[in-house]
C-alpha positions in Angstrom: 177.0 142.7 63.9 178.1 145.3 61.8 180.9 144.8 59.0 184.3 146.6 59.6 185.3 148.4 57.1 189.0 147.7 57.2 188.7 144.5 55.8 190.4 142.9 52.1 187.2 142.9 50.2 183.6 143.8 51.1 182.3 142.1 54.6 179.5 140.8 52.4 181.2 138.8 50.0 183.1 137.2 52.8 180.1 136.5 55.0 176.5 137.0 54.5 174.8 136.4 57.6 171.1 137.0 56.4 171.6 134.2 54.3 173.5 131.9 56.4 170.6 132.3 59.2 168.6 131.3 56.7 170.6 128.4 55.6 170.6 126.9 59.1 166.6 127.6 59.8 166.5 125.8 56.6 168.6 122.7 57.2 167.6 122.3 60.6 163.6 122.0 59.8 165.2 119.4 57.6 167.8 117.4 59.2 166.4 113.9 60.3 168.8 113.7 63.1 167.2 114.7 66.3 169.7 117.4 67.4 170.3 118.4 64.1 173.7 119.3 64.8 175.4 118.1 61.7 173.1 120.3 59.5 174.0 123.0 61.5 177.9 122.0 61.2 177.3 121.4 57.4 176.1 125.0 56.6 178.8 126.2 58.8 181.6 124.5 57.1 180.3 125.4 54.1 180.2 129.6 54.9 183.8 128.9 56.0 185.1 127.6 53.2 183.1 130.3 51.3 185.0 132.9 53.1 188.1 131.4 53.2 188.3 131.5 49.3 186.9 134.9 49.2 189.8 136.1 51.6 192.6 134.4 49.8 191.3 135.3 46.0 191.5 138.8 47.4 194.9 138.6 49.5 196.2 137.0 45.4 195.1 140.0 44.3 196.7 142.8 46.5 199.6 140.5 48.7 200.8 143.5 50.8 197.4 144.0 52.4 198.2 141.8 54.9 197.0 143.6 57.8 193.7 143.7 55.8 193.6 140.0 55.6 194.4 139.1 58.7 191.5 141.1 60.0 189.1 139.9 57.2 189.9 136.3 58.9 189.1 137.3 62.1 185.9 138.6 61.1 185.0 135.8 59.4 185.8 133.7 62.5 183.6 135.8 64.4 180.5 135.6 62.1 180.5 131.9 62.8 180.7 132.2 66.4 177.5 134.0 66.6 176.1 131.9 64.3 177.3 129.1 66.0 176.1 130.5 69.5 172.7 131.5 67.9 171.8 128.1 66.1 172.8 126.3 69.5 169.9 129.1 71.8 168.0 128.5 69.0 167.1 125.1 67.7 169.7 123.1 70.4 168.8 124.5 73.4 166.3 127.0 73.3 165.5 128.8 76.8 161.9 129.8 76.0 162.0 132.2 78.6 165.7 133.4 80.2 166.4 135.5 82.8 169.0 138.2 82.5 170.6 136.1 84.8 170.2 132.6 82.5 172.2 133.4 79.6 175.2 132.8 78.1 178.5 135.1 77.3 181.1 133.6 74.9 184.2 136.0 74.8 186.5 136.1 72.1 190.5 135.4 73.7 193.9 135.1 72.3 194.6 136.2 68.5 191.0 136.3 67.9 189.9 138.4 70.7 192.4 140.8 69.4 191.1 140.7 65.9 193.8 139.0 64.5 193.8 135.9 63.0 195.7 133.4 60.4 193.9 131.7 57.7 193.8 128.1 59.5 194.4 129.5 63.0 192.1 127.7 66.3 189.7 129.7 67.5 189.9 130.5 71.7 186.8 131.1 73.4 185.9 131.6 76.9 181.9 130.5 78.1 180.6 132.0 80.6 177.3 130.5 82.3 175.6 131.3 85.4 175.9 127.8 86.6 178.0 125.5 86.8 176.9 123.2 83.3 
């Protein structure tokens, strides 16, 4: 996913995804629980809050770039969707071999389908699946 450019501070300094890819490859081979979903929340929780503080040390800085900020947030929040998304095709449920027909669509609704979001706002997302689950 490429970085927009209209955000408070660099789209690298608020979310690296290389690295948090990396991090949850990482912490899943290493996770004793058998789903390894709380690694995978772990590193999560950990690029949020990461990017959180980013955001708001930069907002401190220049606190009538608010559009800015509110966008930075919603970028953020999209980063760990498709990390989210990704870790779950890959190490939860992998599909070794999907169809075009056998995958999965998550779609952005609400304040963060529009690219707007708050600093502690909930995040609305719509599944799509090509059966019933």
């Amino acid at each position: 996913m490429a970085p927009p450019d209209n955000l408070i501070c660099p789209a690298e300094s608020i979310f690296d995804p290389a690295l948090v890819q990396e991090q949850l490859r990482a912490s899943f081979e290493d996770d004793a629980e058998p789903n390894g979903r709380a690694a995978i929340v772990t590193v999560l929780k950990a690029a949020q809050a990461k990017g959180r503080d980013t955001i708001a040390t930069a907002f401190t800085a220049a606190p009538f770039n608010a559009r800015r900020t509110v966008r930075s947030y919603a970028w953020l929040t999209d980063c760990l969707v498709c990390c989210a998304v990704q870790a779950a095709q890959t190490f939860l449920h992998p599909n070794p071999n999907p169809t075009t027909g056998q995958r999965l669509s998550v779609l952005a609704v609400g304040g963060s389908g529009r690219g707007e979001m708050a600093p502690h706002s909930d995040v609305d997302l719509l599944f799509l699946t090509p059966t019933k689950i």
